[in-house]
N, CA, C and O of each residue as an XYZ file, in Angstrom:
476
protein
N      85.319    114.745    114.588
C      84.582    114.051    113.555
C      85.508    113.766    112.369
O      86.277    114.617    111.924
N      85.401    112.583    111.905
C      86.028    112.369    110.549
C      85.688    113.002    109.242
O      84.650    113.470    108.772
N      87.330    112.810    108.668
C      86.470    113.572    107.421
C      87.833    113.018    106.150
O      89.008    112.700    106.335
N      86.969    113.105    104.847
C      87.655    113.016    103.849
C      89.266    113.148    103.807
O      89.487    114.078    104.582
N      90.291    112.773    103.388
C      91.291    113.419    103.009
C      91.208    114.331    102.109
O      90.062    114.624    101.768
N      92.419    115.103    101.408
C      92.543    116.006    100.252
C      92.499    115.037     99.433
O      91.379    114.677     99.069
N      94.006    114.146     98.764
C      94.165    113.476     97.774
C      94.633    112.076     97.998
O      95.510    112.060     98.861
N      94.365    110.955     97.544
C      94.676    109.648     97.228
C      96.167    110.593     96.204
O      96.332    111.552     95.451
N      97.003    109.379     96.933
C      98.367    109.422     95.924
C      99.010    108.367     95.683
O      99.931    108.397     94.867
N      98.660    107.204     96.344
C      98.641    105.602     95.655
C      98.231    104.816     96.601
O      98.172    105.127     97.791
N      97.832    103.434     95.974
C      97.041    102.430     96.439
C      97.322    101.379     96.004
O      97.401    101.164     94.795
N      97.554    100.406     97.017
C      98.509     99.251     96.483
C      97.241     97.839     97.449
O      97.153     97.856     98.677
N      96.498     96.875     96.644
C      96.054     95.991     96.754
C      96.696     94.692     97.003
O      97.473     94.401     96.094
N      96.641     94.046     97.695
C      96.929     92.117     97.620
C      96.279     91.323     98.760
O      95.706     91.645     99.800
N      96.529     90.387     98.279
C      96.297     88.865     98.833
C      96.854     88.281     99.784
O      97.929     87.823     99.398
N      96.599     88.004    101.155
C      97.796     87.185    101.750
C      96.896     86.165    102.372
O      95.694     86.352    102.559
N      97.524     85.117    102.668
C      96.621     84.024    103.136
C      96.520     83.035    102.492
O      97.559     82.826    101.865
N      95.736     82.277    102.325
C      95.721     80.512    101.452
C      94.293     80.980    100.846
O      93.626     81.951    101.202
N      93.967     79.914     99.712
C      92.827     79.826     99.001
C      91.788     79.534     99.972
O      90.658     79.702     99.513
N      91.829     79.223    100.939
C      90.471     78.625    102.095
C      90.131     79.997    102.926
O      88.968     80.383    103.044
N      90.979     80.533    103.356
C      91.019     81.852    104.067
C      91.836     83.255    103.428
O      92.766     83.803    104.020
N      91.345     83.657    102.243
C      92.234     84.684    101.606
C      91.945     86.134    102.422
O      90.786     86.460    102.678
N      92.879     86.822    102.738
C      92.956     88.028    103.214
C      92.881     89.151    102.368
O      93.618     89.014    101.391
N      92.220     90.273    102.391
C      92.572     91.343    101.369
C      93.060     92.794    102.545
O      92.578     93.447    103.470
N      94.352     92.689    101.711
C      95.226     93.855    102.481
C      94.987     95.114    101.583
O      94.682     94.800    100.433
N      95.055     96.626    101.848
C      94.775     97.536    101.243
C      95.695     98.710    101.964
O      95.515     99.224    103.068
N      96.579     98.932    101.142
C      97.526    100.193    101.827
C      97.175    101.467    100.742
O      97.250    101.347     99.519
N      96.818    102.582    101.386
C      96.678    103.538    101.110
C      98.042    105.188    101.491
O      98.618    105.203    102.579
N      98.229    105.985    100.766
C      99.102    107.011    101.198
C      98.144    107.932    100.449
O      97.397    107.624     99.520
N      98.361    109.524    101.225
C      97.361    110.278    100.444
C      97.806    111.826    100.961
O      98.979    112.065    101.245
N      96.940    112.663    101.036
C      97.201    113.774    101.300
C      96.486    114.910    102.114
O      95.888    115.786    101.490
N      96.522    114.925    103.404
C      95.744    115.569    104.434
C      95.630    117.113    103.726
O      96.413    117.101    102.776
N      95.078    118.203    103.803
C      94.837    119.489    103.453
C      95.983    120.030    105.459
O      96.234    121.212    105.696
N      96.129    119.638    105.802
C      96.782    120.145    107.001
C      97.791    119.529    107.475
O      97.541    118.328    107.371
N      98.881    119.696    107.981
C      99.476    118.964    109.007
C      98.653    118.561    110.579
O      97.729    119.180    111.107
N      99.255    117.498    110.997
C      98.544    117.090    112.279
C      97.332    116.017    112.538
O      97.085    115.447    113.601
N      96.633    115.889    111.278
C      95.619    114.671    111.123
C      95.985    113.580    112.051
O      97.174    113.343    112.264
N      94.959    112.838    112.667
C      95.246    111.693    113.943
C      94.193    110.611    112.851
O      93.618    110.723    111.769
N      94.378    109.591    113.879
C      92.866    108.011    113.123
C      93.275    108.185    111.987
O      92.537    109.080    111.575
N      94.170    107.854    110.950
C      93.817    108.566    109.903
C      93.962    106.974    109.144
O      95.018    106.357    109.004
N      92.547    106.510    108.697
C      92.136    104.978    108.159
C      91.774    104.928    106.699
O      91.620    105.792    105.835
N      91.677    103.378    106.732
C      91.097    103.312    105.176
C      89.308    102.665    105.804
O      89.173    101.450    105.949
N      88.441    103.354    106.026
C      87.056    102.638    106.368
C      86.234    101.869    105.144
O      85.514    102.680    104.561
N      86.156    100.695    104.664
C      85.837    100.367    103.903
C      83.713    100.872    103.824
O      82.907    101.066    104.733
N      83.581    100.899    102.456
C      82.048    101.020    101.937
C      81.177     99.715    102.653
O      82.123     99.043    103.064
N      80.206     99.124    102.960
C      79.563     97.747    103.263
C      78.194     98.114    102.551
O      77.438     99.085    102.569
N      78.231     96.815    101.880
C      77.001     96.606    100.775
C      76.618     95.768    101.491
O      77.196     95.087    102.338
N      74.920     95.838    100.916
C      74.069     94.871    101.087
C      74.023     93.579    100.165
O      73.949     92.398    100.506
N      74.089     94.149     98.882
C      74.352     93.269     97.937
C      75.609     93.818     97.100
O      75.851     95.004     96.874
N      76.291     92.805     96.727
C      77.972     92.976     95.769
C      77.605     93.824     94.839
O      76.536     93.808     94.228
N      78.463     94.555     94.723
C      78.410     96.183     93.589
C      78.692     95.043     92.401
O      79.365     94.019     92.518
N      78.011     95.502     91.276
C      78.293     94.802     89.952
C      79.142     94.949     89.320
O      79.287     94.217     88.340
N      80.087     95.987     89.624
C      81.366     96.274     89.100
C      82.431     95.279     89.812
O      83.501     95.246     89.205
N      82.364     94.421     91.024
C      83.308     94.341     91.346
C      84.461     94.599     92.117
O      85.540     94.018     92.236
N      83.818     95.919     92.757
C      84.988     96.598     93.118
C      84.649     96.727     95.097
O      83.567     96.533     95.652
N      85.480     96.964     95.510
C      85.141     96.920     97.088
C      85.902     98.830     97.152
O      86.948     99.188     96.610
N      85.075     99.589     97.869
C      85.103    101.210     98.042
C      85.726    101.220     99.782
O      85.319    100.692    100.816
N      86.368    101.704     99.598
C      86.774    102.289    100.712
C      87.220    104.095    100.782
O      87.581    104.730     99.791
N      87.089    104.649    102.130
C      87.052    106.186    102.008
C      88.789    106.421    102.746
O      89.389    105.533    103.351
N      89.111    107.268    102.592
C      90.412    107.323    103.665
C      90.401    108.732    104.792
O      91.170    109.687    104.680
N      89.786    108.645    105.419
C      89.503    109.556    106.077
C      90.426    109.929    107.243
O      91.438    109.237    107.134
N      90.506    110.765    108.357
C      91.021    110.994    109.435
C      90.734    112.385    110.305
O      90.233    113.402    109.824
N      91.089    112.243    111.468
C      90.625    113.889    112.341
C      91.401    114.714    111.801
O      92.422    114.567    111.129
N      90.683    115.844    112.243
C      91.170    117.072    111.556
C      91.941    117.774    112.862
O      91.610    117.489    114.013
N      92.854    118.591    112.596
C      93.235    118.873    114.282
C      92.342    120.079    114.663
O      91.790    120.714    113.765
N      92.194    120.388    115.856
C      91.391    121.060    116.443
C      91.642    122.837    116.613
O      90.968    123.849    116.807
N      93.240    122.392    116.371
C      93.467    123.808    116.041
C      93.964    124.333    114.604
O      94.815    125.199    114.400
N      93.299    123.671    113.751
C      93.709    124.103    112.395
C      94.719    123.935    111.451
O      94.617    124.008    110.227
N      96.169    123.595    112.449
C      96.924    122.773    111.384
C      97.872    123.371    110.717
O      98.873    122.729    110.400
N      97.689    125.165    110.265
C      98.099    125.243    109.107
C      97.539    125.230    107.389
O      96.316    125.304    107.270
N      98.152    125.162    106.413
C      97.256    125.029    104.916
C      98.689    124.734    104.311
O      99.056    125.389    103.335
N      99.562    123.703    104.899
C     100.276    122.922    104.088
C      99.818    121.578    103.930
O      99.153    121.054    104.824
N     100.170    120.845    102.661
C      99.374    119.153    102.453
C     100.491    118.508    103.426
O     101.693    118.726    103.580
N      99.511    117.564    104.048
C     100.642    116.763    104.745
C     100.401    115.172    104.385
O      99.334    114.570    104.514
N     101.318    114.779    104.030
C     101.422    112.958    103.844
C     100.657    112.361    104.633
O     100.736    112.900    105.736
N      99.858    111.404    104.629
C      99.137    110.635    105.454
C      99.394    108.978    104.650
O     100.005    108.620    103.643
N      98.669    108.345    105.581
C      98.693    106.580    104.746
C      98.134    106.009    106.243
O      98.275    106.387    107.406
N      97.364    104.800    105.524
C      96.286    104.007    106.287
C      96.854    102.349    105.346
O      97.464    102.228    104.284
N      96.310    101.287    106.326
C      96.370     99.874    105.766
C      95.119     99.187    106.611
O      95.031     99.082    107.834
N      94.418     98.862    105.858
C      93.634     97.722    105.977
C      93.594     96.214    106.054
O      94.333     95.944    105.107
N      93.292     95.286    106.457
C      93.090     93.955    106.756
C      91.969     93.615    106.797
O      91.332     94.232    107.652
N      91.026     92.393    105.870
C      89.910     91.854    106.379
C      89.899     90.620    105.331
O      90.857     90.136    104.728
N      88.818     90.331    105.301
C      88.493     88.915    104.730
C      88.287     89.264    103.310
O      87.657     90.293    103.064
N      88.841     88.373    102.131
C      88.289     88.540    100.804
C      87.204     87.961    100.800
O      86.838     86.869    101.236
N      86.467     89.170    100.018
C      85.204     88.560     99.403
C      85.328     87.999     97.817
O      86.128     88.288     96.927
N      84.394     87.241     97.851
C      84.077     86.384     96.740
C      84.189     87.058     95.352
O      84.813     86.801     94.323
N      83.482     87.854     95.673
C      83.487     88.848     94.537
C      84.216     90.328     93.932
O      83.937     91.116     93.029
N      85.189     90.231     94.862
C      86.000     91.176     95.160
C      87.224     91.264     93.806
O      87.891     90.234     93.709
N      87.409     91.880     93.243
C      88.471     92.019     91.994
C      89.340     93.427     91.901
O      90.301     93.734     91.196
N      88.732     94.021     92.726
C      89.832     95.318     92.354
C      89.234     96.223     94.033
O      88.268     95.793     94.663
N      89.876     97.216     94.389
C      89.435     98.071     95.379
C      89.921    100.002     94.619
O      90.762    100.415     93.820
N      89.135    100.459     95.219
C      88.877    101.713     95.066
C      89.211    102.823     96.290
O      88.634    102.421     97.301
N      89.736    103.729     96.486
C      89.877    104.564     97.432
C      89.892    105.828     97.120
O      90.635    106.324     96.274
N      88.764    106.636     98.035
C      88.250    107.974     97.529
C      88.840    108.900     98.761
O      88.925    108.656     99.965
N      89.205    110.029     98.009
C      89.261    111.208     98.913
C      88.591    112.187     98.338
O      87.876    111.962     97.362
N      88.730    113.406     98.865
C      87.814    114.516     98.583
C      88.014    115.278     96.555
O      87.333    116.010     95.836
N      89.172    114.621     96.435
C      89.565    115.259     95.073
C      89.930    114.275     94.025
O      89.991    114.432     92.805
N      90.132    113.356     94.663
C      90.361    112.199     93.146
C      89.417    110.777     94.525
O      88.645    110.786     95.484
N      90.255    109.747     93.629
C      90.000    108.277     93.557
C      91.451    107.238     92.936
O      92.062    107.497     91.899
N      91.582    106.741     93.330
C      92.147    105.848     92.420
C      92.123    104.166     93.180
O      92.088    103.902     94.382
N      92.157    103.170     91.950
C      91.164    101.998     91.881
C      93.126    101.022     91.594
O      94.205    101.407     91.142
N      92.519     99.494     92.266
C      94.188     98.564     91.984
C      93.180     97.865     91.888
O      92.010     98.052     92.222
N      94.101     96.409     91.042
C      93.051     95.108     90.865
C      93.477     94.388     92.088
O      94.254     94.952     92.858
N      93.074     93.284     92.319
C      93.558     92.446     93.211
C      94.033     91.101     92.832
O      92.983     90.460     92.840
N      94.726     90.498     92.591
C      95.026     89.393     91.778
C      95.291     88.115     93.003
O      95.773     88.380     94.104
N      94.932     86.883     92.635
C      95.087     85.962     93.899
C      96.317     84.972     93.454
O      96.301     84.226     92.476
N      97.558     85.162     94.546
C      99.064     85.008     94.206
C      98.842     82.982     93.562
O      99.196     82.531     92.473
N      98.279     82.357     94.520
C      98.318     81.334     94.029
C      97.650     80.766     92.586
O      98.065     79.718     92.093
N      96.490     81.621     91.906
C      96.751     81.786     90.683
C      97.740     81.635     90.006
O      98.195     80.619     89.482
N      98.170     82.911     90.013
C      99.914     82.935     89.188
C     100.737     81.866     89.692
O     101.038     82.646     90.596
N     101.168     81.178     89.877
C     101.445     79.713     90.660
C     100.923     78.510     89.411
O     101.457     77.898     88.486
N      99.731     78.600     89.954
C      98.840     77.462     88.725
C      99.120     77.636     87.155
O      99.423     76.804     86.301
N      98.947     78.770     87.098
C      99.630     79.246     85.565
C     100.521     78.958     84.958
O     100.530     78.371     83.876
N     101.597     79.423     85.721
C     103.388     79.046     85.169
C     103.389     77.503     85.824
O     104.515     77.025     85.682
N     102.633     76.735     86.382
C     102.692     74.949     86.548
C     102.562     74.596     84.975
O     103.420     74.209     84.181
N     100.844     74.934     84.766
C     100.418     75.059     83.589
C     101.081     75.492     82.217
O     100.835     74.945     81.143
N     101.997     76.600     82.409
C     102.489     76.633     81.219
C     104.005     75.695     80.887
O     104.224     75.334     79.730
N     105.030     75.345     82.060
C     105.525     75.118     81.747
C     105.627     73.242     81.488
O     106.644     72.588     81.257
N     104.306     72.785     81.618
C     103.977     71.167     81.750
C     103.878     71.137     79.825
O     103.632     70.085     79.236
């Protein structure tokens, strides 16, 4: 059965894809409570309706080993791929002891900008 990690230890958000089909990529690294963790993902939250904050939740979970592992932290990391949503501006990733949240910024933006500023 899956389960929580220990700690989120960074989280890095972006964009890949064109304005018609934008992708939201989500790489996670974190911190198992054991050595040996297997599956070890970023499973995103699914709403019914868009959180008003903005933010898209994902958990980072993975198996636990069956024989215990040990009680040293061991490095873990997960990456995600799926479709941006509309309303999507930042992502969030929880483990059992913290959280930590990236914005998401859309590259061809920054593009339009520096057109814009330098016209």
């Amino acid at each position: 059965m899956s389960e929580l990690v220990r700690e989120i230890v960074e989280v890095h958000a972006s964009i890949d894809g064109d304005e018609e089909n934008p992708l939201l990529i989500v790489e996670a690294e974190g911190l198992a409570p054991t050595p040996g963790w297997a599956n070890v993902r970023l499973d995103p939250h699914v709403y019914i309706t868009p959180p008003d904050d903005g933010v898209q939740d994902f958990d980072l979970v993975g198996d636990r080993p069956s024989d215990g592992g040990g009680d040293a932290l061991s490095p873990v990391e997960a990456a995600w791929e799926g479709p941006l949503q509309h309303w999507c501006i930042a992502v969030r990733v929880h483990a059992v002891d913290n959280l930590i949240e990236d914005e998401v910024y859309e590259p061809w933006d920054e593009d339009d900008d520096e057109a814009s500023e330098a016209a």
